[in-house]
C-alpha positions as CSV (number, residue, x, y, z in Angstrom):
1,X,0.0,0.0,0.0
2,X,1.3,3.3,-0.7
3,X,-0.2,6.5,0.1
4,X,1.2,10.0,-0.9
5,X,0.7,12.7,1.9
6,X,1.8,15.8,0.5
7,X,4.7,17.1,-1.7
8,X,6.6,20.0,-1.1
9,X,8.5,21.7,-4.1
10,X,12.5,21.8,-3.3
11,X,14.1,23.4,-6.7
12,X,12.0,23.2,-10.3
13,X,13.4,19.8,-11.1
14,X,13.0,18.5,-7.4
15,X,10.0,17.8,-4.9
16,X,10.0,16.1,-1.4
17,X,7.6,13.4,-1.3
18,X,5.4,12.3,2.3
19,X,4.2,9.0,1.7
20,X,3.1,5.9,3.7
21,X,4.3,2.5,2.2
22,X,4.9,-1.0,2.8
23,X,8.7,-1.7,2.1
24,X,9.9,-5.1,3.4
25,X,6.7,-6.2,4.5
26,X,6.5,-3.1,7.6
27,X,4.5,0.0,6.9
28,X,6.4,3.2,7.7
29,X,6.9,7.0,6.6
30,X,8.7,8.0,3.6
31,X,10.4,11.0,3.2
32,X,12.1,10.9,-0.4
33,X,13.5,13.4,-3.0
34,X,11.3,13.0,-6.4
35,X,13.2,14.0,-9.9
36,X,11.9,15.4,-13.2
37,X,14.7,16.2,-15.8
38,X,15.6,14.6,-18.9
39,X,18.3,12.2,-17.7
40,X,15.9,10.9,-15.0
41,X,12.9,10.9,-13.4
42,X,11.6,9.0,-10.5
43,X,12.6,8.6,-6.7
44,X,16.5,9.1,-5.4
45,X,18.1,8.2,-2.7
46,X,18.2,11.1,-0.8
47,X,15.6,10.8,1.7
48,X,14.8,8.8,5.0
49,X,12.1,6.1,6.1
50,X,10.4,6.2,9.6
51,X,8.8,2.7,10.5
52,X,5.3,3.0,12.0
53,X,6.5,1.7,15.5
54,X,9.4,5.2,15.9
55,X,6.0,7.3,14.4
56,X,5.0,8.8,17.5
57,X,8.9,9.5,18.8
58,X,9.2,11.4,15.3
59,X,5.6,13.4,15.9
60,X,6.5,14.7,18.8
61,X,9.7,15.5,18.3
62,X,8.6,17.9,14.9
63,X,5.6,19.0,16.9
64,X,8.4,20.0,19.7
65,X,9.9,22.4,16.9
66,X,9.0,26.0,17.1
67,X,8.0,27.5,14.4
68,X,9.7,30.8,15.6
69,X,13.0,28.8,15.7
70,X,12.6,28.7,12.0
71,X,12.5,32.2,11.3
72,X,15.2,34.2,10.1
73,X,15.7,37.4,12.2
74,X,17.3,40.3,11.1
75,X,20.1,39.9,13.9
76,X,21.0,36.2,12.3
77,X,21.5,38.0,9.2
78,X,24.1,40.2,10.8
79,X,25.5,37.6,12.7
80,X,26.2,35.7,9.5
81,X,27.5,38.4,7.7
82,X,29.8,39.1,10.8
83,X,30.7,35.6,10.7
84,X,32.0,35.8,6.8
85,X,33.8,38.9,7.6
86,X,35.9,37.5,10.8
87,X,36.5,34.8,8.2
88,X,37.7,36.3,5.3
89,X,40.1,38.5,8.0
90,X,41.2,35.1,9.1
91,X,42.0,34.2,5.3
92,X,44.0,37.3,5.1
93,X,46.1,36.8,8.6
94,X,46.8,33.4,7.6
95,X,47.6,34.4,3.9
96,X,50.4,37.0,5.8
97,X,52.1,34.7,7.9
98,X,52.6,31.7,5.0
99,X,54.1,35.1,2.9
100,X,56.0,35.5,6.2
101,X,57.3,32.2,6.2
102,X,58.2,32.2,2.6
103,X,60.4,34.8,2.6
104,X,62.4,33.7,5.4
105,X,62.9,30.7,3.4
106,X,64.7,32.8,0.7
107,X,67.5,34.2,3.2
């Protein structure tokens, strides 16, 4: 038996599929990447399979998520950008001391 649940659109060539299925003989949840291009379509491997015993442990654990949590604030984005400048200065230190270390090779 399989069952879709819902799809949710990843990229124009890629959707995430919700299903319920048998697959060994135990019914579980399926959480798969579905392809449409020219080289390929059908399921990949990307994805994961939660069997019907762990489904309760897996509801409450993404019921337990905030939806808040998943919002991106306007102080992340600084953060982040903060973040890629302290490590592009880090590049540049690191560059210095290897040119450092190079010349004193020459003498």
């Amino acid at each position: 038996m399989e069952k879709d649940i819902g799809r949710i659109q990843k990229n124009p060539e890629t959707e995430i599929v919700v299903r319920i299925d048998d697959f060994g003989g135990k019914r579980g949840l399926t959480i798969r990447e579905f392809v449409r291009s020219e080289r390929y379509t059908g399921f990949t491997k990307s994805g994961t399979r939660i069997p019907a015993e762990s489904f309760d442990e897996f509801k409450k654990i993404i019921d337990s998520i905030d939806p808040k949590d998943l919002e991106e604030t306007e102080n992340s984005e600084e953060k982040s950008a903060e973040e890629k400048s302290s490590n592009v200065e880090e590049t540049e230190s690191e560059s210095e001391e290897a040119t450092e270390v190079d010349e004193s090779d020459l003498i």
